[in-house]
C-alpha positions as CSV (number, residue, x, y, z in Angstrom):
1,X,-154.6,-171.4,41.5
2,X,-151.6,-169.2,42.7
3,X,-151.3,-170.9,45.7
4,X,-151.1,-174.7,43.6
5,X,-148.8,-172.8,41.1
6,X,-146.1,-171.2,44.1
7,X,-146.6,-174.8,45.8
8,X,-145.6,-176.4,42.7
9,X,-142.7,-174.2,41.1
10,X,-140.9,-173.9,44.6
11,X,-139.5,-177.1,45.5
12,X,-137.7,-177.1,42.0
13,X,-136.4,-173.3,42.2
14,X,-135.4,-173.9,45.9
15,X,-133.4,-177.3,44.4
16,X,-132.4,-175.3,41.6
17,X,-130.7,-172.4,43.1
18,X,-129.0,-174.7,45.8
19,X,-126.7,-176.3,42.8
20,X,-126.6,-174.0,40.7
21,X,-124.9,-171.5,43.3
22,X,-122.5,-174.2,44.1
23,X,-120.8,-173.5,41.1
24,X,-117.3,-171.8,41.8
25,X,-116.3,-171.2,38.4
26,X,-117.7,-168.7,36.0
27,X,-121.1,-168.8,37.5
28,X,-123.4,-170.5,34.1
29,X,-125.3,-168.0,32.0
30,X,-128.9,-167.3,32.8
31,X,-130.0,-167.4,29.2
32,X,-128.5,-170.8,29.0
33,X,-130.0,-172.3,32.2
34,X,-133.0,-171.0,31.5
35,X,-133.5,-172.5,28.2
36,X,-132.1,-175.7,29.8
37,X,-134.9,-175.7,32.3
38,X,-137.6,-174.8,29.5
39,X,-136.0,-177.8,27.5
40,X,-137.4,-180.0,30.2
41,X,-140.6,-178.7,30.9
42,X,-141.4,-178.8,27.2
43,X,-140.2,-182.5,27.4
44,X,-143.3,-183.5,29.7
45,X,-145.4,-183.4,26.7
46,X,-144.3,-185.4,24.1
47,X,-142.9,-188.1,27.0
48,X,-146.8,-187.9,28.0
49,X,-148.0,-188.5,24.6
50,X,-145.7,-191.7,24.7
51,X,-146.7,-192.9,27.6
52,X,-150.4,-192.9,26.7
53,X,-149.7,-194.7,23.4
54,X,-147.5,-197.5,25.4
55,X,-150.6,-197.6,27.8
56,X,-153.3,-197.9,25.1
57,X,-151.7,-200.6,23.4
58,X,-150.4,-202.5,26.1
59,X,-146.9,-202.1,25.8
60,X,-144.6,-203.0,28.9
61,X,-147.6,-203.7,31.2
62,X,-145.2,-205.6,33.7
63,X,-144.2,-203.8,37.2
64,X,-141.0,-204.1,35.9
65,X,-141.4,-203.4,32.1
66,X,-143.8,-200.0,33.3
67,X,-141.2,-198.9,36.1
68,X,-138.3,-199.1,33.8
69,X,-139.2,-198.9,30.9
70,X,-142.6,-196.8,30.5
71,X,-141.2,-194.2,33.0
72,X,-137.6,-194.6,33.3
73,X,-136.1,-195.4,30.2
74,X,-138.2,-192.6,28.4
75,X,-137.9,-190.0,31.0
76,X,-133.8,-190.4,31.3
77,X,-133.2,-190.4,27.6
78,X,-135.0,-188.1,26.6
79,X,-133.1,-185.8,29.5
80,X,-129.7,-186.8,28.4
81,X,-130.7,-186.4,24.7
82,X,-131.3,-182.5,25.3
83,X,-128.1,-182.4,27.5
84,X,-125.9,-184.5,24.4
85,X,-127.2,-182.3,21.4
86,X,-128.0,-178.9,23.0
87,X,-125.8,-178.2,25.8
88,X,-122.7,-180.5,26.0
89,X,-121.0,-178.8,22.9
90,X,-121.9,-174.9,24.2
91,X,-119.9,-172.7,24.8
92,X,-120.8,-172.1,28.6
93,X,-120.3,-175.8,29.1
94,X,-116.6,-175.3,30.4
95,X,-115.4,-177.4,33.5
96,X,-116.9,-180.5,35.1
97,X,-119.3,-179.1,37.8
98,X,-121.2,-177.4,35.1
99,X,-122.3,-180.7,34.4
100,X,-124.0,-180.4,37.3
101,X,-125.9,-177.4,36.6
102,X,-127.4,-178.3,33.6
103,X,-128.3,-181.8,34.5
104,X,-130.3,-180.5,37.6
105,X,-131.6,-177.9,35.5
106,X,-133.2,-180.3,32.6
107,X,-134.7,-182.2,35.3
108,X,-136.4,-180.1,37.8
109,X,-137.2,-178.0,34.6
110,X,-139.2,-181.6,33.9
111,X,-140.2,-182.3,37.8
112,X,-141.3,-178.8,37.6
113,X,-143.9,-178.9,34.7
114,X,-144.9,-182.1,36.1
115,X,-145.7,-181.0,39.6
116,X,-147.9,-178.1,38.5
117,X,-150.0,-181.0,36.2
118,X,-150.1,-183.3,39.3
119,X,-151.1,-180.9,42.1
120,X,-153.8,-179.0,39.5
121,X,-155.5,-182.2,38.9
122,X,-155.4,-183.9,43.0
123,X,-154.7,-181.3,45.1
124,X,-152.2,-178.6,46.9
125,X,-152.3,-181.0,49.7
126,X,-150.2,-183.6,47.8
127,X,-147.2,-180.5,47.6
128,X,-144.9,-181.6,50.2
129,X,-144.8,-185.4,49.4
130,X,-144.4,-184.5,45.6
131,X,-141.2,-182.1,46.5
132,X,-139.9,-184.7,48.9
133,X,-140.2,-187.5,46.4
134,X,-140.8,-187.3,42.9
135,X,-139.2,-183.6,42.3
136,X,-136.0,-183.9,44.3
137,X,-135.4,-187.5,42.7
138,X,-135.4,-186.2,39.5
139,X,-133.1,-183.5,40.8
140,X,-130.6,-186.1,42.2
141,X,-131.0,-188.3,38.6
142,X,-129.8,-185.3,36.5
143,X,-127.3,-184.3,39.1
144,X,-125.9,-187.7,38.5
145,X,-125.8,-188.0,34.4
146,X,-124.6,-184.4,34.8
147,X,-121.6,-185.5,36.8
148,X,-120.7,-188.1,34.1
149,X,-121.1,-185.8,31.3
150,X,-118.9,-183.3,32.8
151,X,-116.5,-186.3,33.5
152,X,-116.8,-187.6,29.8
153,X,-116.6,-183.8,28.3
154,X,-112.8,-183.0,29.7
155,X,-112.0,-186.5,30.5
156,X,-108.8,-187.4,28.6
157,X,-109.6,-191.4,28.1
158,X,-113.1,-193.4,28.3
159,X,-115.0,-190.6,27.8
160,X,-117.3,-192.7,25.9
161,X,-117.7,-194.8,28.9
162,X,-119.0,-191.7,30.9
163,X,-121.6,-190.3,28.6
164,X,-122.9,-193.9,28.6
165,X,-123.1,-194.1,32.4
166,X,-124.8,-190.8,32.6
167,X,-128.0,-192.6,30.6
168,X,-127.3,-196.0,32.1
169,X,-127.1,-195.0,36.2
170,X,-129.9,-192.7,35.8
171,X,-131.8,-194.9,34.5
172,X,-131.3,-198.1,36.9
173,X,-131.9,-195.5,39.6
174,X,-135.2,-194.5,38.7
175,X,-136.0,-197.3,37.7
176,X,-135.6,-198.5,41.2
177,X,-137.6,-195.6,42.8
178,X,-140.4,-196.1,40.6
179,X,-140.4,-200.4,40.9
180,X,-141.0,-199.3,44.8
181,X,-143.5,-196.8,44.1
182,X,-145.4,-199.7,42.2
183,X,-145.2,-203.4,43.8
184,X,-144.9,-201.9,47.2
185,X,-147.8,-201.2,49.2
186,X,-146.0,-200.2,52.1
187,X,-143.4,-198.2,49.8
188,X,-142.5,-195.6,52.4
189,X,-140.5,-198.4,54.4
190,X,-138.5,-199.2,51.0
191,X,-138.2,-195.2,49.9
192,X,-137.0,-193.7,53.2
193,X,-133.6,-195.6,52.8
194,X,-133.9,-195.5,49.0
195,X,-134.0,-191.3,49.0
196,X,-131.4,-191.2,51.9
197,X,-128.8,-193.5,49.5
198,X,-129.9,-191.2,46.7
199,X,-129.0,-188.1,48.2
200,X,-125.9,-189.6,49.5
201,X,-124.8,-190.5,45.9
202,X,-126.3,-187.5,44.4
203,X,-124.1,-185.1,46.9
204,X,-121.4,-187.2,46.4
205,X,-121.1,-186.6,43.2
206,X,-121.4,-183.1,43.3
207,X,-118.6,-182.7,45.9
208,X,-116.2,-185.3,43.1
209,X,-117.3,-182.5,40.2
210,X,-116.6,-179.9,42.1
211,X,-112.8,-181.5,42.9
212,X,-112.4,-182.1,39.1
213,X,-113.4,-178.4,38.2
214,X,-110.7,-177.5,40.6
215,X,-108.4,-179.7,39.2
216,X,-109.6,-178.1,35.6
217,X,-108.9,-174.9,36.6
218,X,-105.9,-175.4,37.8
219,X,-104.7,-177.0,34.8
220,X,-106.0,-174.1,32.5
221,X,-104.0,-171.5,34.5
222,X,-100.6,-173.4,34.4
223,X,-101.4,-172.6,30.7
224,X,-100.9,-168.9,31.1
């Protein structure tokens, strides 16, 4: 049991720490992140609960209607719902990379609760896979609607434009990564490149946040 549990918190902690110490400004509070990342694992249930209703009555029983809407759609908006109503509007959410921080956090804090389900029901043998696939995806999607909600929070125009993109991109991204993991029998082939483009994006959005937070705090010391 402790070996499933290490094999399935670590991957997300690992993931976790890598963004979260990429922060240059103000380092985030560690009350805040860790009620971000207990926001998402508590989302796991009620998303499940969903998911077995949609099943049992047949609801979006297409590859495409289960990929994006049985998994994606629910799984994204429920993310950037807990980012929108409980985090964008602290306090501690004060330049764009922080965006960032609390987008990875909400979902690995999800990818997290997941993995422990998944590898106590099939197996510790499943552990790398699962943090090489379905845990540092849902990193890279809440690095990416983090970006645009840091973008839309201190943007000066269209920043109802960004906090729609950070539902919409996630969305069509996982969308995409879970369309593969479903009408593909030889999905590995499809995900190699699809992960590789992911990360790409993923890290280049962290790099653009951290460039704006620089920006940002150069702006708020030309105040002083």
């Amino acid at each position: 049991m402790l070996i499933i549990l290490s094999a399935a918190i670590a991957p997300g902690l690992a993931l976790l720490s890598y963004f979260y110490l990429k922060d240059q400004y103000d380092t985030e509070p560690i009350s805040v992140v860790l009620k971000t990342f207990l926001y998402g694992v508590f989302l796991v249930f009620p998303i499940m609960f969903l998911q077995y209703v949609l099943e049992t009555e047949g609801v979006f029983k297409t590859d495409f209607g289960t990929a994006f809407f049985w998994a994606s759609l629910l799984e994204e908006f429920f993310k950037w719902f807990i980012l929108m109503f409980a985090i964008y509007q602290h306090v501690a959410f004060d330049e764009p990379y922080d965006g960032i921080v609390y987008g990875a956090t909400v979902s690995l804090g999800f990818a997290t609760m997941e993995n422990i389900l998944y590898l106590l029901a099939n197996g510790v043998e499943h552990a790398f896979v699962r943090a090489m696939l379905p845990v540092s995806s849902h990193a890279l999607f809440g690095v990416i609607m983090g970006y645009y909600l840091g973008k839309a929070k201190f943007a000066v125009v269209k920043n109802r434009y960004y906090v729609l993109a950070a539902l919409v991109v996630p969305f069509l991204l996982h969308g995409v990564y879970d369309y593969i993991l479903i009408t593909q029998k030889m999905w590995v082939y499809w995900m190699m490149p699809f992960m590789i483009y992911l990360w790409w994006f993923g890290l280049k959005k962290v790099k653009r946040a951290r460039i704006l937070s620089d920006f940002h705090a150069t702006k708020m010391a030309s105040r002083y």
